[in-house]
N, C-alpha and C positions, 0 to 999 in steps of 0.2 A: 744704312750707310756701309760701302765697303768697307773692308776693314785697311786697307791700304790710304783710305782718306780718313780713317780716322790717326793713323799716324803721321800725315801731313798735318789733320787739326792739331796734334799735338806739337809736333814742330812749330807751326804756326802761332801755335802758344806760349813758347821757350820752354818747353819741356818736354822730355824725350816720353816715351809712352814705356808703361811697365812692361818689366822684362816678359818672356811670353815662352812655347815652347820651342821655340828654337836650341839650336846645340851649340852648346857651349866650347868656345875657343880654349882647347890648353896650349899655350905658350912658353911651358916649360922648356922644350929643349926642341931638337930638329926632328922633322917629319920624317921617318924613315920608311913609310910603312910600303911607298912604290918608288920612291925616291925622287919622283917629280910630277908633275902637275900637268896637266891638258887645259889651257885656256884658249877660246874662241872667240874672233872680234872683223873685223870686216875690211882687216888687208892692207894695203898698198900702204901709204905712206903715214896713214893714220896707224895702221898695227908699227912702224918702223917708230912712231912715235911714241908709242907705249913701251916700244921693247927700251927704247933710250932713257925716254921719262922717271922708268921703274921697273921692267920686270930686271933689270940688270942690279939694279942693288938688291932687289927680293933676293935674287938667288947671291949674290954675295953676303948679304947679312943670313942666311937660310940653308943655304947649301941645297934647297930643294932647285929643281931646272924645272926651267917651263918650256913645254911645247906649245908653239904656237900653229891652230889650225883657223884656217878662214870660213865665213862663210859670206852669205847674204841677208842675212836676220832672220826674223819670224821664231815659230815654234814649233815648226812640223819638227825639227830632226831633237829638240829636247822631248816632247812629246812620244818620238818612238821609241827611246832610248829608256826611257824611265816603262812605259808597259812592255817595252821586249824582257823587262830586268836587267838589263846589258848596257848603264851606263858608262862610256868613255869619253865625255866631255865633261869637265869638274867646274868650271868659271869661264861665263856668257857675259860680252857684251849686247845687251837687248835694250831698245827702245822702253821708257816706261810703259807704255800702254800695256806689250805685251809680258813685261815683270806684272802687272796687276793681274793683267787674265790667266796669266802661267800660275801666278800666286793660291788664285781662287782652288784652278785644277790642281794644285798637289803637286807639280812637277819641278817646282823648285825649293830650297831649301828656305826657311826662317831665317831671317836675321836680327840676330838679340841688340838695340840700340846700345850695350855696354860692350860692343865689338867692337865701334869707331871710338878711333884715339884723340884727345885732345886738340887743340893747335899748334901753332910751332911756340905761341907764348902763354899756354896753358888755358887757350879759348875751350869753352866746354863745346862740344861737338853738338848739342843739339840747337846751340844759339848760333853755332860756328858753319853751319849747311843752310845754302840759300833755301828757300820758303819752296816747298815740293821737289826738291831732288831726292829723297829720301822715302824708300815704301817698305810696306814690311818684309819684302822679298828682295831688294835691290839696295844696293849702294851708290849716292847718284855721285860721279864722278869728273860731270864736264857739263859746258853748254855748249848746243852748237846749231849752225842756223840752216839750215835749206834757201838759198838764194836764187839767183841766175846772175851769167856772166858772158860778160861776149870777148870776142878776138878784135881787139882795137884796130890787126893790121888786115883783117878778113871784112871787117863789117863799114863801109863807104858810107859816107855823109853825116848826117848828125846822129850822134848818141844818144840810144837809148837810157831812159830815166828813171821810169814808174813801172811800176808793175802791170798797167796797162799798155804799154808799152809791146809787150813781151808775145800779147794779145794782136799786136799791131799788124797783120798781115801788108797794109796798103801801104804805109812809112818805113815798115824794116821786112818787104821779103825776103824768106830767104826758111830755110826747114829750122827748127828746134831740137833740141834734145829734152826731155823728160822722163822722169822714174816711171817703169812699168808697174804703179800702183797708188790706189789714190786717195793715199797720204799727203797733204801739201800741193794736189793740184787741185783739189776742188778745192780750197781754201784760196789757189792763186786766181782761179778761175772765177770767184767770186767777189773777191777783192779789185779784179781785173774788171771787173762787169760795174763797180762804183757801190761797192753793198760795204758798210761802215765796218773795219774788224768786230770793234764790240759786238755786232751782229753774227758773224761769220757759221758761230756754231748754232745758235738760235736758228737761222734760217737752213744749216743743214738739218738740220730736225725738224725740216716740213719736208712733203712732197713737191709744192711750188719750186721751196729754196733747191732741193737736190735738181729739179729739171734744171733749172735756170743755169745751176754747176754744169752740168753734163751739156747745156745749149752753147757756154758758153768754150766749152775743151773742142763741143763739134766744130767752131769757127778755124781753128787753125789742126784739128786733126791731121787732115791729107798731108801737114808737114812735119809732122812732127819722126824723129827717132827715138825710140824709145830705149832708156838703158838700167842698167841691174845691178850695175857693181860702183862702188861709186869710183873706180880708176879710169869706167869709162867718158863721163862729160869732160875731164882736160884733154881728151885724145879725142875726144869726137871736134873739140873747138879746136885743136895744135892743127888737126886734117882739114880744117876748113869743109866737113859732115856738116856741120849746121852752123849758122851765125849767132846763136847764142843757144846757152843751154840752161834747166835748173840741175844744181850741184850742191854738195855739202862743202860749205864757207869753206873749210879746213882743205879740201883738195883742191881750190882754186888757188889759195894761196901759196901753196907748195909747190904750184906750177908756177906761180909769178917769179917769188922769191929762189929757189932750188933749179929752177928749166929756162929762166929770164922770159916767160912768155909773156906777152903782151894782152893779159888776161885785164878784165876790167868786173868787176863787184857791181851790179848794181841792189842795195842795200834795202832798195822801197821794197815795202809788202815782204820781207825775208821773216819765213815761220822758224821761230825759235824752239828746240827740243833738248830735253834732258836724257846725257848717256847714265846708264847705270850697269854694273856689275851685277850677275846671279850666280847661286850656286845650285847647280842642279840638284835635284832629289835622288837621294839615292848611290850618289859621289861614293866609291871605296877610296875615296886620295880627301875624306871630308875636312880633317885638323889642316890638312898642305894647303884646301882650298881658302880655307877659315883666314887663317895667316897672310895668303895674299890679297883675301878682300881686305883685311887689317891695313893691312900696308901701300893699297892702293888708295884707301881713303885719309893718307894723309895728304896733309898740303901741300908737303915739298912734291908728293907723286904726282898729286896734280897738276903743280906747276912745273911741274920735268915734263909731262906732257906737252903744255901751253908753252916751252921752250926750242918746240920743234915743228907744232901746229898750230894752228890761229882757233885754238878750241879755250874756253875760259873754264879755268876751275868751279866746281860745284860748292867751294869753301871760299868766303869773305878773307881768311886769312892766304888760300893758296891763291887769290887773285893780286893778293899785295906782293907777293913772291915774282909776279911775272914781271919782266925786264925785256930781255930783247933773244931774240933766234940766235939760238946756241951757235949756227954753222954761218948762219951771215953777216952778223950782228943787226938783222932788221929791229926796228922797235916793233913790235908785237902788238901795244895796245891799241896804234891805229886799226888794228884790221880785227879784233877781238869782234865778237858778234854783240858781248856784254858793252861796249863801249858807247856811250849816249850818242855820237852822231852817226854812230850806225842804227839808232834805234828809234830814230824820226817819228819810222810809221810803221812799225814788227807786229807781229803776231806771236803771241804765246800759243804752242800746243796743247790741247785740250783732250790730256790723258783721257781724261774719265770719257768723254763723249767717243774717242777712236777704241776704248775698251769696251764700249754697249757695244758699237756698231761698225765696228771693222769686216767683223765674217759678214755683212750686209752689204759693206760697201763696196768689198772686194768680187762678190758675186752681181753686184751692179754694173763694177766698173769692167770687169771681164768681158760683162755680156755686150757692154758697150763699144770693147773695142773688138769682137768679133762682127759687128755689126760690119 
């Protein structure tokens, strides 16, 4: 068993896993040693939500500053950083899958479960983190969904519904936007095709199930745009580039609420994943990075997050915290992805199976779209 699931078993079981070697946080007094911090996280309006949520009391309670740098995810650029010896990125926002394969390889840091702080009413933290946010390499910090969304005032006649739908070349033409990798499209593309989620990952672990995936992405290929950052699917649908796109919940929203677009959520088939925090290996800023993982895994940071983005805390306690959009007073929890009538018919992501087989899947889906 990896060892990152066996500290989800133990979360799972109300109890945090014993301490391990991970380095130990001193909280004595202020970090001086570079004076601030380099965190990396994936931009536009989701980093503006972070910087609101928390990093702004971090550094008022801290005196340490964060630099914030952007990127796209993955692990190619922590991976070169830690074998060059030349770390300068101290705290990653990274998809779990990639905190477990990073974890394996050495490139990020341990995390001792006596790092994360209580609740706001003295919930213990290993009962107080939903059931797999938590690995031994990461801090899970948020939920958030991979949906699709269309332009209400771009797309004629009746609205799209299901995630077959999406698939629908003859009832809604028109091009698509999708992520250039294939994370959540074979998962839509299967779900699209009538294959039951409980199935989803089962049948990507055949050769039939992947063809069937990749038969069913060739039907609407020729339309599809493909995009990298998630700032782009509100601007590919604002241009009226394509009539609907897949996007992350939280930048749909942002554009409804914050741009007044006439952005529309459709909910069916929306694959759910866990954000989490790393610190890389090797950090010279390692106690500055320590203290912000600290501080980012409490509730209220969560819910300063989820006050600015439609993203749900990774703590029972920071979801009770959520109310309504700090800048427009929308209520929040209709558009939460954690919210039960958004979660009809969702899909959990399936860390462990995208950490076998991601360098597979991406060398498949490559070849696929050079085709």
């Amino acid at each position: 068993m990896r060892a990152a699931a066996v500290a989800v078993a133990a979360l799972l079981a109300g109890c945090a896993p014993e301490a391990g070697d991970g380095p130990e946080l001193d909280s004595s007094g202020p970090d001086t040693n570079e004076g601030a911090i380099t965190v990396v996280s994936f931009g536009g309006s989701y980093a503006r939500a972070c910087v609101l949520g928390y990093h702004e009391s971090f550094t008022a309670e801290t005196g340490i500053q964060v630099n914030l740098e952007d990127y796209n995810g993955g692990l190619a650029q922590i991976r070169a950083q830690v074998e060059a010896g030349a770390v300068h990125w101290d705290v990653v926002d990274l998809g779990v899958a990639d905190t477990v394969t990073g974890c394996d390889e050495g490139v990020l840091e341990l995390i001792e479960p006596e790092l994360l702080p209580p609740g706001p009413n003295g919930e213990a933290a290993a009962d107080d983190f939903l059931p797999e946010t938590n690995t031994e390499c990461g801090v899970g910090t948020l939920l958030y969904s991979t949906i699709y969304a269309y332009n209400a005032e771009t797309l004629p006649g009746p609205a799209p519904t299901t995630i077959a739908d999406f698939f629908d070349l003859e009832r809604f033409p028109g091009r698509r936007g999708m992520q250039r990798k294939p994370e959540a499209n074979l998962e839509f593309a299967l779900m699209a095709d009538g294959v039951p989620k409980e199935r989803i990952y089962e049948l990507l672990g055949t050769a039939k199930g992947l063809d069937r995936a990749f038969e069913k992405l060739d039907t609407i290929k020729d339309e599809v745009v493909w995009w990298e950052a998630g700032a782009q699917p509100p601007q590919l649908l604002a241009d009226g580039e394509v009539i609907m796109s897949t996007a992350w919940n939280g930048r749909i929203f942002n554009a409804q609420v914050l741009e007044s677009q006439p952005f529309v959520i459709v909910w069916d088939g929306q694959i759910m994943d866990r954000g989490q925090l790393v610190v890389v290996a090797g950090t010279p800023n390692l106690q500055g990075a320590l203290r912000f993982m600290r501080h980012a895994a409490r509730a209220e940071s969560m819910a300063g997050v989820g006050k600015y983005i439609a993203y749900s805390p990774a703590r029972r306690s920071g979801q009770a915290l959520i109310d309504r959009h700090a800048e427009t007073g929308t209520d929040m929890w209709p558009h939460m992805p954690t919210n039960p009538a958004n979660m009809k018919n969702f899909l959990m992501s399936d860390w462990e199976w995208w950490a076998d087989h991601r360098d597979e899947m991406q060398e498949r889906f490559a070849a696929w779209l050079a085709r």
